[in-house]
N, CA, C and O atoms as a MOPAC input file, in Angstrom:
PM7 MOZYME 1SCF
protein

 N     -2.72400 1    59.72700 1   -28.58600 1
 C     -2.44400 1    58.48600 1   -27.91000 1
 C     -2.78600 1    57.31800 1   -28.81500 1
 O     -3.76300 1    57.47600 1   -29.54800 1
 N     -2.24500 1    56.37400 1   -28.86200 1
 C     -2.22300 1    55.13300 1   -29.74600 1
 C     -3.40400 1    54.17000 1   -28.88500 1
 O     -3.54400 1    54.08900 1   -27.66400 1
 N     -4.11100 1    53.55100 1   -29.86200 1
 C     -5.46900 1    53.23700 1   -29.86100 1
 C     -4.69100 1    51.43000 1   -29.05500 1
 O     -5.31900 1    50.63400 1   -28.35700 1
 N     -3.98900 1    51.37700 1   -29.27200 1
 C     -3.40100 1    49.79600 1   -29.71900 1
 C     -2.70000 1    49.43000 1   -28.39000 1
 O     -1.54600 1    49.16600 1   -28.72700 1
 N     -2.78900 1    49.30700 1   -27.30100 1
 C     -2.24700 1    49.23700 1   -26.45100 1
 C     -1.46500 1    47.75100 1   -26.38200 1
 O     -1.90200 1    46.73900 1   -26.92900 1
 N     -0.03900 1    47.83000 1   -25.48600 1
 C      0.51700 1    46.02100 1   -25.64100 1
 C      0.56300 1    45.77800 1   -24.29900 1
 O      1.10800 1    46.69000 1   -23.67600 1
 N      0.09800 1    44.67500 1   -23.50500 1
 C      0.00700 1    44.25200 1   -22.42400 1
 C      1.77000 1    43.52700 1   -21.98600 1
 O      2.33600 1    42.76700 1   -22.77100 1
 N      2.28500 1    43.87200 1   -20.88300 1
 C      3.50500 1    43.03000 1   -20.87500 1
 C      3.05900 1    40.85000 1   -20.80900 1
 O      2.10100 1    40.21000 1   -20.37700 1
 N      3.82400 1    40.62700 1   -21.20800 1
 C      3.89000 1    39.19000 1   -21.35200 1
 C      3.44300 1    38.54300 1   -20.42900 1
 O      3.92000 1    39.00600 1   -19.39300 1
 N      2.61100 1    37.50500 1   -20.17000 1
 C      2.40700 1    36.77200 1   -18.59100 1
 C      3.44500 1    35.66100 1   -19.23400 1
 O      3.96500 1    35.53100 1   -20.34200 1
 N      3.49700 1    34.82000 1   -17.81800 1
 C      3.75500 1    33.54400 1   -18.28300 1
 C      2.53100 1    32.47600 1   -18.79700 1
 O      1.35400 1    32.55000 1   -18.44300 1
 N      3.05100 1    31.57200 1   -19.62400 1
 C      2.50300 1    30.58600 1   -20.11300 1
 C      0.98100 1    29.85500 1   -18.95800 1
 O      1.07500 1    29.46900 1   -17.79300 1
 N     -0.02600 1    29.88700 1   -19.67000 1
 C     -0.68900 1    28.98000 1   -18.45200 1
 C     -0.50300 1    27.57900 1   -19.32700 1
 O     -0.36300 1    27.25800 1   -20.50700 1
 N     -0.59300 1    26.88400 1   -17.90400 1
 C     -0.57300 1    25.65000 1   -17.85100 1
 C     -2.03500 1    24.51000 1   -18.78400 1
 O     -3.21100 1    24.82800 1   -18.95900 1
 N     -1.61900 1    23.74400 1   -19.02600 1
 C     -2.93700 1    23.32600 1   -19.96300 1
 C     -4.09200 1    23.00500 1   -18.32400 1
 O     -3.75100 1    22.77300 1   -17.16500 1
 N     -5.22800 1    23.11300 1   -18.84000 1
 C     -6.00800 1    22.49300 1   -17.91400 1
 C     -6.09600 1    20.65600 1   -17.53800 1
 O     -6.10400 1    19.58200 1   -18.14000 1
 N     -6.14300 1    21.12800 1   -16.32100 1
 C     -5.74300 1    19.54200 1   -15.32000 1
 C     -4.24800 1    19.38100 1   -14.94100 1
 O     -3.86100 1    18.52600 1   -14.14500 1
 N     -3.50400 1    20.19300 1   -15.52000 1
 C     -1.92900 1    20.18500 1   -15.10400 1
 C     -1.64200 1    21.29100 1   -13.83800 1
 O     -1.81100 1    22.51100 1   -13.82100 1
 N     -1.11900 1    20.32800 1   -12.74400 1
 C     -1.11200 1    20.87700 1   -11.31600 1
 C      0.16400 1    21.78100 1   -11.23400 1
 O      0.82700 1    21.48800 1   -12.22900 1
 N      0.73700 1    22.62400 1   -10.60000 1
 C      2.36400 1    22.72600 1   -10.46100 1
 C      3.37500 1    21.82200 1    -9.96100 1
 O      4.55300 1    21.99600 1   -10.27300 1
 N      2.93500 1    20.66500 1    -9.05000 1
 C      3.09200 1    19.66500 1    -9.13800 1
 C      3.78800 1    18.89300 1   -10.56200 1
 O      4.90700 1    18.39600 1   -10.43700 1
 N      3.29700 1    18.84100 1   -11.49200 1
 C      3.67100 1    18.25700 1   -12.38800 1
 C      4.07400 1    19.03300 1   -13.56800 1
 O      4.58500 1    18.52400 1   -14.56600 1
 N      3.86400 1    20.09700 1   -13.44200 1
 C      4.18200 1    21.02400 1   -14.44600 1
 C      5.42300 1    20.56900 1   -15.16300 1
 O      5.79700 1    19.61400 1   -14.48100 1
 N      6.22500 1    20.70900 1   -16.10100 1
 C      6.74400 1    20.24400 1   -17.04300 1
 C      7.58300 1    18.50400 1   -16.95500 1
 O      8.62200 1    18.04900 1   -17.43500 1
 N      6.71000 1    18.05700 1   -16.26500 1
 C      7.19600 1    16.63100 1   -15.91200 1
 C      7.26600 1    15.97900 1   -17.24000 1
 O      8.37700 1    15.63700 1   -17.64500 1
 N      6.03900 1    15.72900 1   -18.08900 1
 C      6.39800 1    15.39500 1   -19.25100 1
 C      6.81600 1    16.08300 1   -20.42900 1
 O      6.32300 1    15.60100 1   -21.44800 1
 N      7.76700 1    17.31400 1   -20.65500 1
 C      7.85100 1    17.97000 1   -21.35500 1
 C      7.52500 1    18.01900 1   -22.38700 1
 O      7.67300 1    16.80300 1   -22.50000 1
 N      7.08700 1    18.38900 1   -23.62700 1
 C      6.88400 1    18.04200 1   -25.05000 1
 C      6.36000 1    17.06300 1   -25.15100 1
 O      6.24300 1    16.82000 1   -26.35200 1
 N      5.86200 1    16.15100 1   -24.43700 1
 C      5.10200 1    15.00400 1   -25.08400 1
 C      4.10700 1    14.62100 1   -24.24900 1
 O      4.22000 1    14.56300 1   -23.02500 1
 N      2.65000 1    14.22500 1   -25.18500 1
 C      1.44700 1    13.94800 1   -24.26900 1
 C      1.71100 1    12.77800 1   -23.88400 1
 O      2.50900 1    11.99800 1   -24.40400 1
 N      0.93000 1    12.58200 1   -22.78900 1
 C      0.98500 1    10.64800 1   -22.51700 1
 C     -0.27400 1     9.99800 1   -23.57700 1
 O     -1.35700 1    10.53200 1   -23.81800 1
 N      0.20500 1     8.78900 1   -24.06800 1
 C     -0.97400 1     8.57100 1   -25.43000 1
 C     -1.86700 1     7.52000 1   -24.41400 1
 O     -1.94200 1     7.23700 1   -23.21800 1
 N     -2.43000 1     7.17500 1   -25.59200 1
 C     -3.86400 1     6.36900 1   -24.35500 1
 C     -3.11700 1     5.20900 1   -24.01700 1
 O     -3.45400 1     4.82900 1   -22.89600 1
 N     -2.15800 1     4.42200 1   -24.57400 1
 C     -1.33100 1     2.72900 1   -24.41900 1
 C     -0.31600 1     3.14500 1   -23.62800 1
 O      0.38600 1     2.22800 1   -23.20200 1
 N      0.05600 1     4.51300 1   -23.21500 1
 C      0.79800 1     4.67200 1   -22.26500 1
 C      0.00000 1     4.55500 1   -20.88800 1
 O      0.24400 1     3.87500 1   -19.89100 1
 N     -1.30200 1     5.67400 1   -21.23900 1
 C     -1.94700 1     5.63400 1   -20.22900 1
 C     -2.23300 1     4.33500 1   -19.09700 1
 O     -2.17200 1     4.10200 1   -17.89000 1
 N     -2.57600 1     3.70400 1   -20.36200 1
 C     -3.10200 1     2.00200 1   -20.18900 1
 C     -2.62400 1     1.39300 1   -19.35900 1
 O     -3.19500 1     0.97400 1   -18.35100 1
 N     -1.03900 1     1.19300 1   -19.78100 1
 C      0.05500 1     0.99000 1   -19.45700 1
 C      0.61600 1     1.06700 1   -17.62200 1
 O      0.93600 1     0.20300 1   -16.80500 1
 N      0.51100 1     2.56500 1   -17.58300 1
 C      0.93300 1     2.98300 1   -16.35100 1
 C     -0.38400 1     2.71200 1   -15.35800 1
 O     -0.18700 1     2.46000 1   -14.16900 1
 N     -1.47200 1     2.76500 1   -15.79900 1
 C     -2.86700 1     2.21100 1   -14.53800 1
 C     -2.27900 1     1.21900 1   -14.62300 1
 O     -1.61200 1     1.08400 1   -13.59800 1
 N     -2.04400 1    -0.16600 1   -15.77300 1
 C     -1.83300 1    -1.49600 1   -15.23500 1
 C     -1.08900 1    -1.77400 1   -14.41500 1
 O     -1.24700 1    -2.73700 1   -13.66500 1
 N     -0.01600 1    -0.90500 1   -14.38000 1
 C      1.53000 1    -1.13800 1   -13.46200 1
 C      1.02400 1    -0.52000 1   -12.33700 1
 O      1.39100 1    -0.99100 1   -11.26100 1
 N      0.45100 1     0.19600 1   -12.32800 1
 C     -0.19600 1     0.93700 1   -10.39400 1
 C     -1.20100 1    -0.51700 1   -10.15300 1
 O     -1.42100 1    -0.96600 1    -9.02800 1
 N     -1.54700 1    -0.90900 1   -10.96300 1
 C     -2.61700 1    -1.67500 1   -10.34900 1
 C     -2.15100 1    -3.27100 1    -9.92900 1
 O     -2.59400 1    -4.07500 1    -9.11000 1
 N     -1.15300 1    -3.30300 1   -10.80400 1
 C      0.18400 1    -4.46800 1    -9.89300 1
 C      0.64600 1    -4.29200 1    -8.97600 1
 O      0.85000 1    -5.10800 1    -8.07700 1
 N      0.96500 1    -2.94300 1    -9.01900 1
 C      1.77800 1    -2.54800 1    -7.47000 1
 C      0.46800 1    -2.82100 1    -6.27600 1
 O      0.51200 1    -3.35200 1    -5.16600 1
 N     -0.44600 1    -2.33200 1    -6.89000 1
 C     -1.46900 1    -2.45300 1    -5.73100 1
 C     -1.97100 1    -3.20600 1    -5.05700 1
 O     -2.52200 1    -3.12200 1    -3.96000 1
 N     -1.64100 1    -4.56000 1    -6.22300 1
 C     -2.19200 1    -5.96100 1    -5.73700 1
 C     -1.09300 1    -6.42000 1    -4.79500 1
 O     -1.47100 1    -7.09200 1    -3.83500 1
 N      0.17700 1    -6.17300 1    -4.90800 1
 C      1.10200 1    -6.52700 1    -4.55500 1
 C      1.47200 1    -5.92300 1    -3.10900 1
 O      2.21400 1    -6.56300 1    -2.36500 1
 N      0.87700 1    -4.52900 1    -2.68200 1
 C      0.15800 1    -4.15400 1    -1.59000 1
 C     -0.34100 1    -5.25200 1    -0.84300 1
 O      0.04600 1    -6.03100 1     0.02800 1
 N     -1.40600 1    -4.99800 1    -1.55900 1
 C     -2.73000 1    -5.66200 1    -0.61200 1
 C     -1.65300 1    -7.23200 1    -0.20200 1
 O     -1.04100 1    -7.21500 1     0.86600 1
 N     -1.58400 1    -7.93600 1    -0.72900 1
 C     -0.60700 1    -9.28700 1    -0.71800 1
 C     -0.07300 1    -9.46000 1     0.19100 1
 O     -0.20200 1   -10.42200 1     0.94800 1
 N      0.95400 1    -8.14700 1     0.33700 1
 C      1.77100 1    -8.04200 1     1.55900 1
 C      1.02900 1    -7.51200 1     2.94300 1
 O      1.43500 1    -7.86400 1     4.05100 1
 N     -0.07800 1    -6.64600 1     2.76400 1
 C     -0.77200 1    -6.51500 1     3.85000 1
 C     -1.25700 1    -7.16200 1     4.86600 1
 O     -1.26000 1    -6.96500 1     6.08100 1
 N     -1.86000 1    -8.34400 1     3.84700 1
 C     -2.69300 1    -9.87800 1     4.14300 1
 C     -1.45600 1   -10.61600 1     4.87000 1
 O     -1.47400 1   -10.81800 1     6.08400 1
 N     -0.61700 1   -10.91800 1     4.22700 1
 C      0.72300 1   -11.28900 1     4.71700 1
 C      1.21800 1   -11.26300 1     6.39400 1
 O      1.50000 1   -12.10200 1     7.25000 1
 N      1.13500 1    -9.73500 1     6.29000 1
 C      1.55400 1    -8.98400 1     7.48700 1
 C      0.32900 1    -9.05500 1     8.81900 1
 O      0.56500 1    -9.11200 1    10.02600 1
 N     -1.06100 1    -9.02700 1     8.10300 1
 C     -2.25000 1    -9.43600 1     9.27900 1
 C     -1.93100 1   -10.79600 1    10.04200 1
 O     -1.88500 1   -11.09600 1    11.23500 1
 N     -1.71800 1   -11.53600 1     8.78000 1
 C     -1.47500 1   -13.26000 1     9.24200 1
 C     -0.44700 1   -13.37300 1    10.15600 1
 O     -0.70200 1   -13.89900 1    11.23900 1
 N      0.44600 1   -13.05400 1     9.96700 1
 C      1.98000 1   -12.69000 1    10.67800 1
 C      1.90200 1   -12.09900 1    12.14600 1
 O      2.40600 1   -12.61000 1    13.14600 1
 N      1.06500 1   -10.75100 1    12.07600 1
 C      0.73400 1   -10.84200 1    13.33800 1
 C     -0.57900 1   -11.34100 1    14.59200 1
 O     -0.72300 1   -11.30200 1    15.81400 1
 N     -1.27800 1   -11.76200 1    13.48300 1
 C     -2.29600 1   -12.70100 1    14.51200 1
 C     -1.37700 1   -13.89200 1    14.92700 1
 O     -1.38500 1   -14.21200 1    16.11600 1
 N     -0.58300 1   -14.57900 1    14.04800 1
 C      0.30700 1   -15.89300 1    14.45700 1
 C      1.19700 1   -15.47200 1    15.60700 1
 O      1.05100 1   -16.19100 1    16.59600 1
 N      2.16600 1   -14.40200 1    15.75100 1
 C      3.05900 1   -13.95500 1    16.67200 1
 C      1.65200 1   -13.20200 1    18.12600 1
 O      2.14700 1   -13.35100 1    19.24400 1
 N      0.62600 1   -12.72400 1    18.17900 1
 C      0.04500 1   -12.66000 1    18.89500 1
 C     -0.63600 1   -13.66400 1    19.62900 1
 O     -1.00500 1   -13.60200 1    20.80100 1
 N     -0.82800 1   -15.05100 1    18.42700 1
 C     -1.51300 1   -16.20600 1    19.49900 1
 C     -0.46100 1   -16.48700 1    20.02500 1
 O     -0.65100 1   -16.76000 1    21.21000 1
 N      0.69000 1   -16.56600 1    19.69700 1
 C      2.08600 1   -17.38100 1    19.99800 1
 C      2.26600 1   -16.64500 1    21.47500 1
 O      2.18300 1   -17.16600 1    22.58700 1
 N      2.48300 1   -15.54800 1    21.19700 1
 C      2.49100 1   -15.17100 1    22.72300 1
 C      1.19900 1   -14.67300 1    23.71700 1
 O      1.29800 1   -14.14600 1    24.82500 1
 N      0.14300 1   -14.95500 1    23.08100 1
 C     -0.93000 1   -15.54400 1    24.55500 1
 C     -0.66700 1   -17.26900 1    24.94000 1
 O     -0.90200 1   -17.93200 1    25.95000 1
 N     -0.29500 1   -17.47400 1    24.11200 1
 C     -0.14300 1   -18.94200 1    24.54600 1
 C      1.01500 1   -19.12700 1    25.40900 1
 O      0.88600 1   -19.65100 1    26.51600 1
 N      2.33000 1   -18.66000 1    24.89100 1
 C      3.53900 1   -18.35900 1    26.35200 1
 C      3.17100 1   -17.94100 1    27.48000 1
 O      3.49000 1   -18.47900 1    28.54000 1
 N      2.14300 1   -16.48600 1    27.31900 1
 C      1.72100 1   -16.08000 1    28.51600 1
 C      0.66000 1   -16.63400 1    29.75000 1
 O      0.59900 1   -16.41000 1    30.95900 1
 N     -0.42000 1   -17.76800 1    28.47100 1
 C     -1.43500 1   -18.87000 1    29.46500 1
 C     -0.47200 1   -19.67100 1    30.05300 1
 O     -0.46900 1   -19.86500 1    31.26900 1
 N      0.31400 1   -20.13700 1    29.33200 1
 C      1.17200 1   -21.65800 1    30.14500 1
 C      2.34700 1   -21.31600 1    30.73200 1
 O      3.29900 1   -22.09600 1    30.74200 1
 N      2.40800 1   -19.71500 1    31.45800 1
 C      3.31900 1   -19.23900 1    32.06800 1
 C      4.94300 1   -19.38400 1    31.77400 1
 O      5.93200 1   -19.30600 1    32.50400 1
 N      4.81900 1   -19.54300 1    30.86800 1
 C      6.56200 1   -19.48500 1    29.79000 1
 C      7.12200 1   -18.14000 1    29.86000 1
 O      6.41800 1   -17.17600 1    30.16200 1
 N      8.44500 1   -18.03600 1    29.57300 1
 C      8.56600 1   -16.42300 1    29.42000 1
 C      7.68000 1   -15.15500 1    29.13800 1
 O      6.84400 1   -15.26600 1    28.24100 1
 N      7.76600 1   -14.12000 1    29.72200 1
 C      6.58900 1   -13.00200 1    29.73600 1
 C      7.44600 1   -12.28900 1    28.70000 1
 O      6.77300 1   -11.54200 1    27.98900 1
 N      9.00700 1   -12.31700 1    28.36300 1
 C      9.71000 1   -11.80800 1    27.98300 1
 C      9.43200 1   -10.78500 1    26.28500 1
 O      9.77100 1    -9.68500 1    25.84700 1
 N      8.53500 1   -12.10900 1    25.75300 1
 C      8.36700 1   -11.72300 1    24.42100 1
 C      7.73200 1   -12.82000 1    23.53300 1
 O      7.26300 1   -13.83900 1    24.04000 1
 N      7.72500 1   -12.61600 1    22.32200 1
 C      7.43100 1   -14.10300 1    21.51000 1
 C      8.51700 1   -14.87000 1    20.78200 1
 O      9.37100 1   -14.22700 1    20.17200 1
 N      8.54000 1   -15.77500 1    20.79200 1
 C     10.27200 1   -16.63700 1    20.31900 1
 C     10.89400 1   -16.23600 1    19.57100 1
 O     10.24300 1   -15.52700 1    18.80400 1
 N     12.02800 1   -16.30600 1    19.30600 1
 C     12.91300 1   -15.90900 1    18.65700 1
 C     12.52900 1   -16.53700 1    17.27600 1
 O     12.26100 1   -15.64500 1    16.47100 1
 N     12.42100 1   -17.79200 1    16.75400 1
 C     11.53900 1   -18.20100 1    15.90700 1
 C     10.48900 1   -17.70000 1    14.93600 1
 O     10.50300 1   -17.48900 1    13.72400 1
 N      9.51300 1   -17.57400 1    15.94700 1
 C      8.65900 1   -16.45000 1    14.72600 1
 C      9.16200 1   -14.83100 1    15.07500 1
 O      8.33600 1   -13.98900 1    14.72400 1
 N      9.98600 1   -14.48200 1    15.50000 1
 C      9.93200 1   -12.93500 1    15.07200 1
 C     10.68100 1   -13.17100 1    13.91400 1
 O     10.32000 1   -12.47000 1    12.96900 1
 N     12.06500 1   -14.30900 1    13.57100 1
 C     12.65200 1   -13.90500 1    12.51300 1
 C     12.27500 1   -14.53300 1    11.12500 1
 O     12.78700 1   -14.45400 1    10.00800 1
 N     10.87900 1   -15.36800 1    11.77000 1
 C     10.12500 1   -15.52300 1    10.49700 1
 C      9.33000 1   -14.64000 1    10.02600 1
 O      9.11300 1   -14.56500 1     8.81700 1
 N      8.72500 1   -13.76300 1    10.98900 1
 C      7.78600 1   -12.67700 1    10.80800 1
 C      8.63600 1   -11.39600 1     9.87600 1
 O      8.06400 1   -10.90700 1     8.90200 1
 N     10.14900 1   -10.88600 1    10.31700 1
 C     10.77100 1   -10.23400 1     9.54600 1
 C     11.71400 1   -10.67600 1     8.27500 1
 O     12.32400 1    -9.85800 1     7.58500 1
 N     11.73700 1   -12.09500 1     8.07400 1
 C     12.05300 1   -12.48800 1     7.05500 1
 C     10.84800 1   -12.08400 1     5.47900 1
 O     11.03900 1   -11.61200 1     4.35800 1
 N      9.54800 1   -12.63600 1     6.30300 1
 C      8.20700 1   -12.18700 1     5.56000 1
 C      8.57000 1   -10.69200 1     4.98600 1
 O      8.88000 1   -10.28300 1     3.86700 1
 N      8.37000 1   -10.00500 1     6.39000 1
 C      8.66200 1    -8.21100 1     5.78900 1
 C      9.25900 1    -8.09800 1     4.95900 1
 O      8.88800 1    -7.47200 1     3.96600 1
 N     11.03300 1    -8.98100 1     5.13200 1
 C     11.87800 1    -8.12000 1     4.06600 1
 C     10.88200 1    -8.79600 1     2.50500 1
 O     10.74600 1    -8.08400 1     1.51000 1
 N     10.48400 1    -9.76000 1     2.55900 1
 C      9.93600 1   -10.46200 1     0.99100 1
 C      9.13400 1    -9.70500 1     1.20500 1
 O      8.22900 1   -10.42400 1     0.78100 1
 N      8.58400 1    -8.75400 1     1.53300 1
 C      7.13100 1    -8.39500 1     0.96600 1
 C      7.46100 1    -7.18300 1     0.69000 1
 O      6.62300 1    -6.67600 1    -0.05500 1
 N      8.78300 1    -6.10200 1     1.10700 1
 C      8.99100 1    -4.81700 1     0.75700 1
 C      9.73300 1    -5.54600 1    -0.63900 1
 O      9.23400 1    -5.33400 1    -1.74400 1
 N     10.47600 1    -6.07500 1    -0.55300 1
 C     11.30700 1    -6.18500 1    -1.83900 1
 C     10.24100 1    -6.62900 1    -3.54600 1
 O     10.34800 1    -6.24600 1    -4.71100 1
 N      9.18700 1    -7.69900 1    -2.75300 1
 C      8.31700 1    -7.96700 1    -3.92800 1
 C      7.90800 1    -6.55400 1    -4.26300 1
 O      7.90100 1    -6.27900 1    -5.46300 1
 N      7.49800 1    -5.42600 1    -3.23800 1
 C      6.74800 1    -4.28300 1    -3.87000 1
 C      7.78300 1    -3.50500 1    -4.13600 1
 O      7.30000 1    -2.63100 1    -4.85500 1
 N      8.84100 1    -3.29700 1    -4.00700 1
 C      9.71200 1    -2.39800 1    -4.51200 1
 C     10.15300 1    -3.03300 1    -6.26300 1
 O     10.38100 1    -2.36200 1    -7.26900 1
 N     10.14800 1    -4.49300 1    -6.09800 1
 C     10.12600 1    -5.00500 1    -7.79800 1
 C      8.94500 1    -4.50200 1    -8.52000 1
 O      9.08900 1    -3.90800 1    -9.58800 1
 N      7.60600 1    -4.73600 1    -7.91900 1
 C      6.67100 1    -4.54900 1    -8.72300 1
 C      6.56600 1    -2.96100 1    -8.89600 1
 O      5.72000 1    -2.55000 1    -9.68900 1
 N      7.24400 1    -2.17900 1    -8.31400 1
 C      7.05200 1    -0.80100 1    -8.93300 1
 C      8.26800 1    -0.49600 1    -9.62200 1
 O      8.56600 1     0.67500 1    -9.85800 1
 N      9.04500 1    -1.52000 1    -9.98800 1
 C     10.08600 1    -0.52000 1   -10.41800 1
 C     12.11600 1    -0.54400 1   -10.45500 1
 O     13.05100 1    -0.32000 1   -11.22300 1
 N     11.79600 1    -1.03400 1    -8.87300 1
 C     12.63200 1    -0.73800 1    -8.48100 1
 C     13.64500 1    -1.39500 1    -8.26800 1
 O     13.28200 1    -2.55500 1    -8.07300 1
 N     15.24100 1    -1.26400 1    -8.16000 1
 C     15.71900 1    -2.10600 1    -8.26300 1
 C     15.97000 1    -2.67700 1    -6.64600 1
 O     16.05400 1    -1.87000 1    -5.71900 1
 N     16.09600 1    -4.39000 1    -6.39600 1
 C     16.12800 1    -4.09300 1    -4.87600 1
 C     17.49400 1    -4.29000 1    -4.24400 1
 O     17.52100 1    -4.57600 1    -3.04700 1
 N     18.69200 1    -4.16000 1    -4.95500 1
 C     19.63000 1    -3.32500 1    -4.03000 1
 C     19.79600 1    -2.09600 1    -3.73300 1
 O     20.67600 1    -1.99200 1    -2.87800 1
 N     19.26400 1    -0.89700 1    -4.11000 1
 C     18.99800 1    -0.08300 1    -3.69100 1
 C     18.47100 1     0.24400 1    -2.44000 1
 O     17.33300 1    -0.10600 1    -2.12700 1
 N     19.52100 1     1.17200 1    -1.36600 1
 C     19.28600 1     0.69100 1     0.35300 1
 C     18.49100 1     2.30400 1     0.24000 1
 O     17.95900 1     2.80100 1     1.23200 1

């Protein structure tokens, strides 16, 4: 019997820290550190640009919530809050998805 035995082939492991998730996402090429750099700075725009719109969106609806306790104290329509600020409130939205869809990337005609 031959001393030398050959194991059949596995597949390749993955380098360590590489998920299957991402597995050959960057093919052949490492990310260098000014890429690295790079791509935190741009998450970290997007992020601010988050938060921005969040703040945005709090303000927006504390304003449309006093708006309509105040219809509802001085017995005005129960119906809703004016037509006024809702389509200022969703005018806001659309600027605040489109600013974050720019700041990541994206183009904003894309539906």
């Amino acid at each position: 019997m031959p001393t030398n035995e050959t194991t059949p082939e596995t597949p390749q492991e993955k380098p360590e820290g590489e998920t299957s998730d991402d597995a050959g996402q960057n093919e052949g090429a490492e990310e260098t550190p000014a890429e690295s750099i790079s791509n935190l700075e741009q998450a970290q725009k997007v992020l601010g640009e988050i938060q921005k719109a969040n703040e945005e969106t709090r303000k927006l609806m504390g304003e449309m919530a006093r708006l309509k306790t105040e219809n509802l104290l001085s017995g005005q329509s129960q119906a809703g809050t004016p037509a006024p600020v809702v389509d200022k409130a969703k005018e806001e939205s659309d600027n605040a998805v489109k600013t974050i869809m720019n700041a990541a990337g994206f183009n904003e005609n894309v539906n």
